[in-house]
C-alpha positions, 0 to 999 in steps of 0.5 A, spaced: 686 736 591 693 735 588 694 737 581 700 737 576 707 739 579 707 748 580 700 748 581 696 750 587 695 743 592 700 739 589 707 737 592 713 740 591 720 736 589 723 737 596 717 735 600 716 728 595 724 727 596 723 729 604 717 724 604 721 718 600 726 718 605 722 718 611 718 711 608 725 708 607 727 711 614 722 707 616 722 700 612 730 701 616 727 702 623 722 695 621 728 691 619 732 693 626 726 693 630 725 685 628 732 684 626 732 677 621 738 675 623 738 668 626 737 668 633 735 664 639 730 670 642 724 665 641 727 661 646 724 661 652 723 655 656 725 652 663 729 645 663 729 640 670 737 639 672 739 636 677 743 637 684 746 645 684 753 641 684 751 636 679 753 635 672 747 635 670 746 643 673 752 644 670 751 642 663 744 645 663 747 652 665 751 651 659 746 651 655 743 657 658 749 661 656 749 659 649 742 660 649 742 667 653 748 669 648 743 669 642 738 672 646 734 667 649 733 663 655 732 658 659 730 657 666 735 651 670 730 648 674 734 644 680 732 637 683 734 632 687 735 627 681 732 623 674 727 620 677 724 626 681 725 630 674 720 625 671 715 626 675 715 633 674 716 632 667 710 629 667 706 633 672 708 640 667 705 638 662 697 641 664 700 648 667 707 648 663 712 650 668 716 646 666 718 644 658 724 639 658 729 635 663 735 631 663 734 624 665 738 619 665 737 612 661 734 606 664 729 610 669 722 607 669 718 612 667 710 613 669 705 609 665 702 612 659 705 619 660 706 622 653 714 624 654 718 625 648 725 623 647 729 629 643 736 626 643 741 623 647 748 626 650 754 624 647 757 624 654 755 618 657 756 617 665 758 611 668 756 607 674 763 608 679 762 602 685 768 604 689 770 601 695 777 599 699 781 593 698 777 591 692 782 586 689 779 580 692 773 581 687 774 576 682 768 573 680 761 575 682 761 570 689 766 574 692 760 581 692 756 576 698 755 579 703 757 586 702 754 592 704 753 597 699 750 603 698 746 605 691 743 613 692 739 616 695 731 614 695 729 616 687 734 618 684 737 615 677 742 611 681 737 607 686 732 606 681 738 602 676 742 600 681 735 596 682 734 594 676 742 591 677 740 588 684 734 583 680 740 579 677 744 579 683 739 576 688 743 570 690 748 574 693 745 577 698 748 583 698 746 588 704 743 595 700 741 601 703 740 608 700 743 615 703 745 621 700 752 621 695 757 624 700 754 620 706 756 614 701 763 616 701 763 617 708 761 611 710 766 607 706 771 611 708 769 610 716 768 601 713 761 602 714 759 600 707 764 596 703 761 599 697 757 605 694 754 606 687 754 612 683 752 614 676 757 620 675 760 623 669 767 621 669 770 628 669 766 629 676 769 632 681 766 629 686 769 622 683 776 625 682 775 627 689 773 620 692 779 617 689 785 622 689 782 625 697 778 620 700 784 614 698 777 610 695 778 605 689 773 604 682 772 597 683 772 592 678 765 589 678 766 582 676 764 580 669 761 585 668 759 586 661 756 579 661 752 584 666 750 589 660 747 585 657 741 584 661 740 591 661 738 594 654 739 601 657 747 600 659 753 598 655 761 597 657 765 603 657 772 604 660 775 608 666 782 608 663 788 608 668 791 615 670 784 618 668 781 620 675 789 622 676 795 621 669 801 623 675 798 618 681 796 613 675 788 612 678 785 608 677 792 603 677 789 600 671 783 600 666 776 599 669 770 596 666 764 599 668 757 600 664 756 606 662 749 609 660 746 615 656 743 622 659 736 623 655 733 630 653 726 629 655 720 633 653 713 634 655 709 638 650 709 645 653 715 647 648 713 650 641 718 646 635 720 653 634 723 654 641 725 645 641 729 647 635 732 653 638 734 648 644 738 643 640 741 648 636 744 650 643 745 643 646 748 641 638 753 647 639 755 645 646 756 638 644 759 638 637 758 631 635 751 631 638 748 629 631 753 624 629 751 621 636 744 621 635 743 619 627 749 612 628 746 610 635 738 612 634 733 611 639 736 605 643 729 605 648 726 610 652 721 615 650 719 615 642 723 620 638 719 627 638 718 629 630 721 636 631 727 633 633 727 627 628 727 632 624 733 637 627 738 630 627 736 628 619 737 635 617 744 636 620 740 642 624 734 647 623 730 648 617 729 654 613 723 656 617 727 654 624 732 658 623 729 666 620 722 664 621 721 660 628 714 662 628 712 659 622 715 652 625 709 653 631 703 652 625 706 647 621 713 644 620 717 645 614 715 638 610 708 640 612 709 647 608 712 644 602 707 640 602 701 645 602 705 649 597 705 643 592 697 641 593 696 648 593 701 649 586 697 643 584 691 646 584 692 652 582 694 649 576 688 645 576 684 651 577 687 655 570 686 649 566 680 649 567 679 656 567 682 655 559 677 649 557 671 653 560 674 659 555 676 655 549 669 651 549 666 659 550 669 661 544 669 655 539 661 655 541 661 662 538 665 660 532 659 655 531 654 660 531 658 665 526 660 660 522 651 657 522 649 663 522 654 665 516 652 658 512 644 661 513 644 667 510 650 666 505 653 671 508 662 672 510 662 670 518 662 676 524 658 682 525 659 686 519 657 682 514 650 680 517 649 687 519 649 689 512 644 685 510 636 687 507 631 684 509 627 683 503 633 679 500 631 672 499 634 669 505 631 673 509 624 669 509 619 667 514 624 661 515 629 664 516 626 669 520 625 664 525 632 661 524 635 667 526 630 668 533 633 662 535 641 665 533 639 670 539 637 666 544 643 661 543 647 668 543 643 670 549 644 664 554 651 664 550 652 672 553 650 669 560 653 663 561 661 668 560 659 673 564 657 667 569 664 663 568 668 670 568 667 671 576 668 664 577 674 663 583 677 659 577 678 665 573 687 668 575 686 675 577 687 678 570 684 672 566 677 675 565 680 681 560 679 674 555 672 674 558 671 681 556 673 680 549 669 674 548 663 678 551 664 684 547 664 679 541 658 675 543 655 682 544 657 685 537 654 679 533 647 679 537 647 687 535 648 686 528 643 679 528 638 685 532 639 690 526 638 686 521 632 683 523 629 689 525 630 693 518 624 694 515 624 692 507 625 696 503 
């Protein structure tokens, strides 16, 4: 047993100095082992790419090494294309291999898949038709007849370029589908006239096409009137000298329609992991929130909550940043929100817990001051307790009087003993309680006493 410093069993000072530094060695060796810093190492999510040799493979590895560089991951799945990128989107959502792809807009999506959109890239991609000798295009009657190539079987460009080929029906155009380089190849042989890609302008597979391959970004006929029959695209411009400033290639701007790459979700990704995605993807692309709050969500997928909130907020919250944990159980609103009603009714709670306290005591004033007024005596216990019992006041009357005080103090005792372990009562708050019964039971000590004394 320890006793008082010097004598036998208690600590000396060097001990308590040794043991205070090892408790603050500790808390230091807690605080380094779960380091609250702001990091991404609750990132561990996989993500549908494209082509190894694709920009789409590209960027999502990008986004690995700015995950991986603040201690996270993120798998780069390769693919054949958006459309097979769907697909598995979709089918991960019950094994949760996969969490999130990049698919390009306008590419039809599975009937009632539970698909969520995250954001849109502020790098659109455009869709190239290159060709040979395409001067002659003037309007859109001169694209009769043409061989034209658009992509292979399912990928983002063969389902758009599907979607194109509705408004063109009376142009009988020739379609066939290969593989993106057998395209070119093909138009560099003359066996297509045409061949369509959705491409990033920047790709080296588009300068390659133009500066080495000797091929020309067509000027597709009227095509903003085009764009307007589809929701998903809209006009840009392919400058001259972009693919190439010495040549000057293309030789003039060129109007394509471009549209945008989309982050899509299936669910499997905890929010804490979503927003420490986007914290990657907005730090890659500096105006990825700009982007996204101006041009909102053009179609496609509904916008997942989290990342609604991630763009209205400039970036992640308090909780997504030092606590992304707690962003897996509610999202930050939520938890303000439980901490206002749980305010609320701790509020509620205590005034409550006041009035059943002051109603206690007013209810003893009452009896002191009836009791009082019976026996002609000054209020409290000290008076009555020095009171006689063959004093006038102390008739069989008043007798039966003061048995009826006992009870009402009685039922008064219990009714605070019960109302004290109540929930209501703040911890510490019953010590009022405590006094009141203290008082409750000195008024029923003296009544007692004096009820009892036997007349002199």
């Amino acid at each position: 047993m320890l006793g008082r410093p010097g004598t036998p069993g208690s600590l000396s000072p060097g001990v308590k100095t040794a043991a205070f530094f090892a408790v603050v060695l500790l808390l230091v060796a807690v605080v380094a082992w779960v380091d609250p810093r702001p990091s991404l190492r609750h990132v561990r999510v996989s993500m549908l790419s494209g082509t190894t040799s694709g920009n789409y493979y590209a960027t999502v590895d990008k986004l690995g090494a700015e995950v991986a560089r603040r201690g996270g991951r993120v798998l780069n799945l390769a693919s054949a294309g958006a459309v097979e990128n769907v697909q598995r989107l979709v089918d991960g959502a019950t094994d949760c291999k996969v969490d999130f792809a990049l698919v390009q807009d306008g590419v039809v999506l599975p009937a009632g898949d539970k698909l969520e959109q995250l954001g849109r890239l502020p790098r659109k991609e455009s869709l190239v038709v290159l060709g040979r000798g395409t001067h002659a295009l003037r309007v859109p009657a001169d694209l009769k007849d043409l061989r034209l190539g658009i992509g292979p079987v399912g990928s983002g460009t063969e389902q758009v370029m599907q979607q194109i080929l509705v408004q063109l029906s009376g142009l009988d155009l020739v379609v066939s589908t290969q593989s993106f380089d057998a395209q070119l190849d093909m138009v560099e042989r003359g066996q297509l006239d045409l061949a369509a890609m959705i491409i990033d302008d920047g790709a080296q597979l588009l300068a390659d096409a133009v500066t080495k391959r000797g091929l020309e970004i067509v000027q597709v006929p009227d095509v903003a009137s085009l764009g307007h029959r589809l929701p998903f695209a809209r006009v840009g411009v392919i400058e001259a000298g972009q693919i190439d400033y010495v040549h000057k290639l293309p030789r003039q701007d060129i109007e394509v329609l471009q549209v945008d790459t989309l982050i899509l979700s299936n669910g499997c990704a905890s929010n804490g992991a979503t927003q420490g995605l986007l914290t990657a993807v907005s730090k890659n692309f500096p105006t990825f929130l700009h982007y996204n709050r101006t041009h909102g969500n053009l179609g496609g997928p509904p916008m997942a909550t989290v990342a609604e909130n991630f763009i209205n907020d400039g970036g992640p919250d308090l909780l997504g940043r030092y606590a992304p944990w707690a962003v897996d159980v509610m999202p930050l609103p939520t938890w303000i929100q439980l901490g206002v009603a749980l305010s609320l009714l701790f509020s509620g709670m205590a005034t409550w817990h006041r009035f059943r306290l002051w109603r206690i005591d007013a209810s003893r004033v009452k009896i002191e001051r009836d009791i009082a007024a019976l026996l002609a005596l000054g209020a409290g216990a000290h008076p009555i307790a020095a009171m006689t019992r063959n004093a006038p006041q102390t008739g069989p009357e008043v007798q039966a009087q003061v048995e009826a005080f006992l009870v009402r103090l009685a039922v008064l005792s219990e009714r605070c003993r019960r109302q004290s372990v109540s929930i209501l009562v703040p911890m510490g708050a019953e010590m009022a309680y405590r006094y009141q019964e203290k008082l409750i039971a000195e008024l029923l000590d003296a009544l007692r006493h004096a009820s009892d004394r036997p007349a002199r």
